[in-house]
N, CA and C atoms as a LAMMPS dump frame, in Angstrom:
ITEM: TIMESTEP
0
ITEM: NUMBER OF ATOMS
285
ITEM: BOX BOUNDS ff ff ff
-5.0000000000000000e+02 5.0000000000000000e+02
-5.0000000000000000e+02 5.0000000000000000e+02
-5.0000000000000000e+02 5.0000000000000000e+02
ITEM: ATOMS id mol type element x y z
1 1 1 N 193.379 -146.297 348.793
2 1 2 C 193.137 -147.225 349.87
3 1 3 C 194.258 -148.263 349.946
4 2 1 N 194.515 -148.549 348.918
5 2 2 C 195.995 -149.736 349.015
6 2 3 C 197.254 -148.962 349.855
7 3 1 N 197.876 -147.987 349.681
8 3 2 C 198.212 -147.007 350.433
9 3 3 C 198.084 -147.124 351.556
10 4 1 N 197.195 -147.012 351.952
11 4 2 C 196.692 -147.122 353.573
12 4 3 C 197.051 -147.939 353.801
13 5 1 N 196.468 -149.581 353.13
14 5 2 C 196.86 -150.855 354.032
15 5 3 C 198.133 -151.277 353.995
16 6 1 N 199.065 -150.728 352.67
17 6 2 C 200.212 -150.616 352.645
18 6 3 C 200.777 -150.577 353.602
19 7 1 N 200.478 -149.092 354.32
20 7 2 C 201.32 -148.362 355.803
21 7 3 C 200.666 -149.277 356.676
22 8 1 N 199.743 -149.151 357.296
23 8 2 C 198.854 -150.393 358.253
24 8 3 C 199.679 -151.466 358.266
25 9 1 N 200.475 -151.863 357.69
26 9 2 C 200.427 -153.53 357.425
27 9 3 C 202.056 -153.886 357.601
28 10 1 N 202.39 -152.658 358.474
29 10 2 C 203.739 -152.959 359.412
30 10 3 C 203.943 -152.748 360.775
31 11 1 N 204.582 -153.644 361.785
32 11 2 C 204.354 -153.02 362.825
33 11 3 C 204.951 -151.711 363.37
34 12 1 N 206.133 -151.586 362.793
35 12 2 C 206.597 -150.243 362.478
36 12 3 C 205.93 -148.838 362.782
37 13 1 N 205.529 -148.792 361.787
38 13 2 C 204.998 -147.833 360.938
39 13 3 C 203.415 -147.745 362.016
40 14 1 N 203.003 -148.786 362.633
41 14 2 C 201.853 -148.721 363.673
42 14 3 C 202.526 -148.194 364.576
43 15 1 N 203.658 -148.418 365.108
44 15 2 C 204.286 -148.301 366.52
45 15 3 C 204.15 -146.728 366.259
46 16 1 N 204.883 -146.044 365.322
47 16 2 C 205.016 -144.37 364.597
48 16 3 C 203.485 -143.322 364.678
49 17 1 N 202.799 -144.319 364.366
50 17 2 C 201.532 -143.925 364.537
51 17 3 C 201.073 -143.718 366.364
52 18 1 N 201.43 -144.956 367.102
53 18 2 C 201.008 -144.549 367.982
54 18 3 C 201.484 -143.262 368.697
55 19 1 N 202.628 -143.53 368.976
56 19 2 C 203.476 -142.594 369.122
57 19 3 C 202.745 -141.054 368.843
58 20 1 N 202.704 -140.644 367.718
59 20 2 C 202.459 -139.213 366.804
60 20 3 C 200.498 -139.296 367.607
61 21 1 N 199.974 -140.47 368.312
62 21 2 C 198.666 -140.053 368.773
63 21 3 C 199.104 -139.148 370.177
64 22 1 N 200.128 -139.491 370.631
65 22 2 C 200.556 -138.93 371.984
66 22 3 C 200.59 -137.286 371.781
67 23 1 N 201.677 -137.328 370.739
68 23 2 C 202.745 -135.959 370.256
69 23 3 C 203.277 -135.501 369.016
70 24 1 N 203.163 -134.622 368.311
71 24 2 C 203.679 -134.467 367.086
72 24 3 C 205.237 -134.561 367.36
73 25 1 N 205.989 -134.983 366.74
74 25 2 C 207.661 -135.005 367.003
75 25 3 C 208.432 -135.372 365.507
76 26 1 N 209.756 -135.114 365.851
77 26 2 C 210.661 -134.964 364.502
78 26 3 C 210.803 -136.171 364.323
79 27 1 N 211.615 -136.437 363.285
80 27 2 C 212.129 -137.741 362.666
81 27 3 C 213.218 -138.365 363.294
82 28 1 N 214.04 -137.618 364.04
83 28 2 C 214.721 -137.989 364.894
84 28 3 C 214.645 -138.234 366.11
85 29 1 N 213.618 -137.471 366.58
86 29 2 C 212.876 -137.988 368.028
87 29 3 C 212.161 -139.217 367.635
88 30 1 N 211.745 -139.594 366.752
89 30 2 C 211.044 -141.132 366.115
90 30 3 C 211.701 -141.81 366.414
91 31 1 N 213.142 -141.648 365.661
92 31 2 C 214.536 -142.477 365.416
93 31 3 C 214.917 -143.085 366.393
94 32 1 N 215.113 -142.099 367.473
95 32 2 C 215.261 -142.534 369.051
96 32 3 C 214.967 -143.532 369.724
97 33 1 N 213.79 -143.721 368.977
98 33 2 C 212.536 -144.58 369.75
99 33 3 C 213.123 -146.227 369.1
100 34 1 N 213.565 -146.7 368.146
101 34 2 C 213.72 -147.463 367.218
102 34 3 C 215.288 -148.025 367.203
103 35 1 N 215.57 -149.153 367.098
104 35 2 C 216.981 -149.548 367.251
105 35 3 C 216.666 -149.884 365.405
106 36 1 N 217.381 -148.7 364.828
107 36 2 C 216.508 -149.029 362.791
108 36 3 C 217.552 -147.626 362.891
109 37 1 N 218.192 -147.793 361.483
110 37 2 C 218.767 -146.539 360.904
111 37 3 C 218.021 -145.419 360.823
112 38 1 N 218.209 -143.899 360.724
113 38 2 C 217.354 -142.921 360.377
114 38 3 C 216.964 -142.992 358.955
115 39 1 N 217.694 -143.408 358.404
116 39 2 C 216.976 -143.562 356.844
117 39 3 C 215.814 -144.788 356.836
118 40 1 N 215.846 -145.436 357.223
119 40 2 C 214.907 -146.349 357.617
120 40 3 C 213.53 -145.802 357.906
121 41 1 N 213.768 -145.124 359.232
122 41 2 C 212.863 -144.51 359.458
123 41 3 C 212.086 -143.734 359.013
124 42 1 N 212.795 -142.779 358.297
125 42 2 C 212.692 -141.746 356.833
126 42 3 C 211.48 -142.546 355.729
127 43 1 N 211.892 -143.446 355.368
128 43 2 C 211.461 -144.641 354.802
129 43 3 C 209.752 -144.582 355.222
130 44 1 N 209.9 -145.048 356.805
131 44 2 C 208.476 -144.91 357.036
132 44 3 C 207.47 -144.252 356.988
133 45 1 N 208.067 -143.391 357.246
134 45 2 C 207.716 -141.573 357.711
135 45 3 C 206.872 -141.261 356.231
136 46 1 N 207.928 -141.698 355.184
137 46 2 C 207.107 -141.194 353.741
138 46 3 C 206.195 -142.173 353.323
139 47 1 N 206.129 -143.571 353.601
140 47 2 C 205.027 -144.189 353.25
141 47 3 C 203.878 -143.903 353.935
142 48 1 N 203.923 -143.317 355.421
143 48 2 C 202.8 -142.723 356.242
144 48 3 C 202.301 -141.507 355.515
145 49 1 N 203.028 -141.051 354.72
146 49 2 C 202.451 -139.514 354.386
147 49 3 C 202.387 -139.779 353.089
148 50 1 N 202.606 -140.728 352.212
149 50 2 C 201.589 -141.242 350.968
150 50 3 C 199.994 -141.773 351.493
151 51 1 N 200.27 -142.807 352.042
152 51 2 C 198.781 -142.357 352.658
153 51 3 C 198.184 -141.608 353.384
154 52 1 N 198.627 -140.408 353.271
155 52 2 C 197.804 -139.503 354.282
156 52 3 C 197.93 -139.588 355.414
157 53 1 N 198.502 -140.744 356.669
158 53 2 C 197.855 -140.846 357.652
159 53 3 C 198.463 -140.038 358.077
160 54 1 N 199.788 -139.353 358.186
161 54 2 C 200.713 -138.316 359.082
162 54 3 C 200.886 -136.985 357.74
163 55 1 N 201.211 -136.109 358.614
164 55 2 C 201.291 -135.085 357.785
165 55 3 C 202.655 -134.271 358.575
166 56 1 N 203.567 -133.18 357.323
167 56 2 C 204.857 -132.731 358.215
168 56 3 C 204.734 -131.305 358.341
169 57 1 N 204.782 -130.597 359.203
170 57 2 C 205.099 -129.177 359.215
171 57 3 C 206.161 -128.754 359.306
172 58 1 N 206.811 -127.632 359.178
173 58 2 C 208.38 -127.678 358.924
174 58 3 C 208.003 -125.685 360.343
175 59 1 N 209.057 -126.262 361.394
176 59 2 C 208.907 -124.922 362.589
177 59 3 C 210.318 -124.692 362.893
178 60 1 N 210.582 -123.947 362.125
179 60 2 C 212.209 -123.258 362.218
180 60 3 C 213.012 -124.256 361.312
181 61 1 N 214.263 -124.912 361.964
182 61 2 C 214.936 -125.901 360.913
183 61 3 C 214.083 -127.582 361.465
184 62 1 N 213.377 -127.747 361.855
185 62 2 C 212.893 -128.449 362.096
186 62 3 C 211.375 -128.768 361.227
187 63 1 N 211.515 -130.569 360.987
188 63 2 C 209.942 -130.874 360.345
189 63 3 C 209.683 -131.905 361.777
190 64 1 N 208.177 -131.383 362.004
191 64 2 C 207.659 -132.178 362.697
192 64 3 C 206.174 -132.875 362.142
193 65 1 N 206.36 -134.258 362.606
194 65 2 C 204.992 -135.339 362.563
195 65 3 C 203.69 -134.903 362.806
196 66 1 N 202.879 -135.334 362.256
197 66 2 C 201.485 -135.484 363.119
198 66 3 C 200.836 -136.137 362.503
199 67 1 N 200.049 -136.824 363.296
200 67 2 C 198.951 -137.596 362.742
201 67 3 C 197.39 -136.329 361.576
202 68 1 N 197.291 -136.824 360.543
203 68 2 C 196.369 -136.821 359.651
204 68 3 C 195.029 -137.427 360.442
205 69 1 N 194.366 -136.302 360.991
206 69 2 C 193.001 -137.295 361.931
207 69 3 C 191.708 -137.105 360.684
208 70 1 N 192.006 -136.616 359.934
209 70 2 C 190.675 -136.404 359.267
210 70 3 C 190.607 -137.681 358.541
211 71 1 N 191.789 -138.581 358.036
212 71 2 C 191.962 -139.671 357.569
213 71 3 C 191.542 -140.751 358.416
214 72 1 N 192.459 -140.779 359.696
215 72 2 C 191.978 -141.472 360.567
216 72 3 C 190.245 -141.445 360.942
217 73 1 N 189.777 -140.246 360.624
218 73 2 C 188.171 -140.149 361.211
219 73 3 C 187.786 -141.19 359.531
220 74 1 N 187.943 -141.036 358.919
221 74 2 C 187.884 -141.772 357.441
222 74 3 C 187.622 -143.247 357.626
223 75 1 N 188.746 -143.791 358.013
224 75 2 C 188.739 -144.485 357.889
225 75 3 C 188.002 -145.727 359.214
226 76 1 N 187.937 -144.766 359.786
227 76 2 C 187.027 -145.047 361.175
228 76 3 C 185.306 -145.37 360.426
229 77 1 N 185.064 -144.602 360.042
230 77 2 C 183.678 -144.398 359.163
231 77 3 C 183.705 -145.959 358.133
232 78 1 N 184.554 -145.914 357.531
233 78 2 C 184.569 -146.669 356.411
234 78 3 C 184.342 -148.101 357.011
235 79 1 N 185.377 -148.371 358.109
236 79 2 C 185.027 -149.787 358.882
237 79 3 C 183.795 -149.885 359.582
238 80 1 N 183.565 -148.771 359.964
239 80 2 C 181.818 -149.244 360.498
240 80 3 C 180.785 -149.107 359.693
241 81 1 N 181.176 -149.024 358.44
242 81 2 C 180.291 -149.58 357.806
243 81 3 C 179.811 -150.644 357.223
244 82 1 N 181.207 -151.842 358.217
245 82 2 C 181.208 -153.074 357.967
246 82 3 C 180.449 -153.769 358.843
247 83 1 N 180.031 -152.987 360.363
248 83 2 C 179.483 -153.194 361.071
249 83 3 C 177.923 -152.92 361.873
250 84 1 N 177.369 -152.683 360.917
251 84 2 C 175.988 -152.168 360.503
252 84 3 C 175.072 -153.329 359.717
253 85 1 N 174.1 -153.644 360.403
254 85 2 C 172.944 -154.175 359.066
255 85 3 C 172.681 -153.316 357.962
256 86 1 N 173.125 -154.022 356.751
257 86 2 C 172.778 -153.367 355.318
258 86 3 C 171.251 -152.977 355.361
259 87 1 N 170.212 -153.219 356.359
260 87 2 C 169.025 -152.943 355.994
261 87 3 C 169.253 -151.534 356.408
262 88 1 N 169.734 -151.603 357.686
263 88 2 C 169.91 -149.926 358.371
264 88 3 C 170.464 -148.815 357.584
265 89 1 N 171.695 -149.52 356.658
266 89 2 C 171.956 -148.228 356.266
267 89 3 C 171.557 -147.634 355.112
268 90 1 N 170.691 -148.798 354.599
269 90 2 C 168.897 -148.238 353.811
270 90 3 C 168.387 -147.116 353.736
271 91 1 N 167.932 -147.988 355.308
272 91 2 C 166.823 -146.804 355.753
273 91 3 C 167.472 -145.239 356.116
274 92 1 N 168.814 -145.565 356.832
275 92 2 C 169.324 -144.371 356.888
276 92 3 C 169.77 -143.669 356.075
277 93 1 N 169.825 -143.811 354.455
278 93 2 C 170.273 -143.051 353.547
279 93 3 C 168.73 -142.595 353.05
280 94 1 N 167.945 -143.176 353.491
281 94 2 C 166.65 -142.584 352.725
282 94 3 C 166.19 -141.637 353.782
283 95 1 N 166.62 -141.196 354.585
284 95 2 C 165.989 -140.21 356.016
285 95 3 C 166.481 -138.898 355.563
C-alpha cells in the first residue's frame, strides 16, 4: 500500500495514469506528452508498475502501458470502505 501512495502522490505519474485510462501506449508516446526527459519518464513508468497500477506488454519491438484495473477496482473497494457506517458493514459481513 505505501507503493501505491507513493505513485498517487505525484502529479506526474496521475497525469500517466490518466492518459493509459484513454489508451494503452509506449513510453515514448508518454514522453511526448511531457516536456521531462525519457528517462524521467522511464522513472515513472516503473514506480507505476511497482505498485501495480500499470502493467507492460511487450507487441513486436515495442512495450506498451496499461492500466492494472483490477488494482484500480482494489483500491476503489478499499476507499469505500471509508465511506460506509461501521454498523453496516456488520451486518453485511454477517449476511
Amino acid at each position: 500500500m505505501n507503493l501505491l501512495f507513493k505513485a498517487l502522490n505525484d502529479q506526474t505519474r496521475r497525469d500517466i495514469l490518466e492518459m493509459l485510462r484513454e489508451q494503452d501506449m509506449t513510453a515514448g508516446d508518454i514522453a511526448d506528452k511531457f516536456d521531462m526527459t525519457k528517462p524521467s519518464i522511464s522513472h515513472h513508468l516503473s514506480l507505476l508498475k511497482q505498485a501495480n497500477l500499470v502493467v507492460d506488454i511487450r507487441k513486436g519491438q515495442f512495450i506498451y502501458y496499461s492500466l492494472n484495473t483490477t488494482v484500480i477496482d482494489d483500491i476503489v473497494k478499499w476507499f469505500l470502505k471509508f465511506n460506509s457506517n461501521p454498523t453496516e458493514n456488520e451486518n453485511n459481513q454477517d449476511s
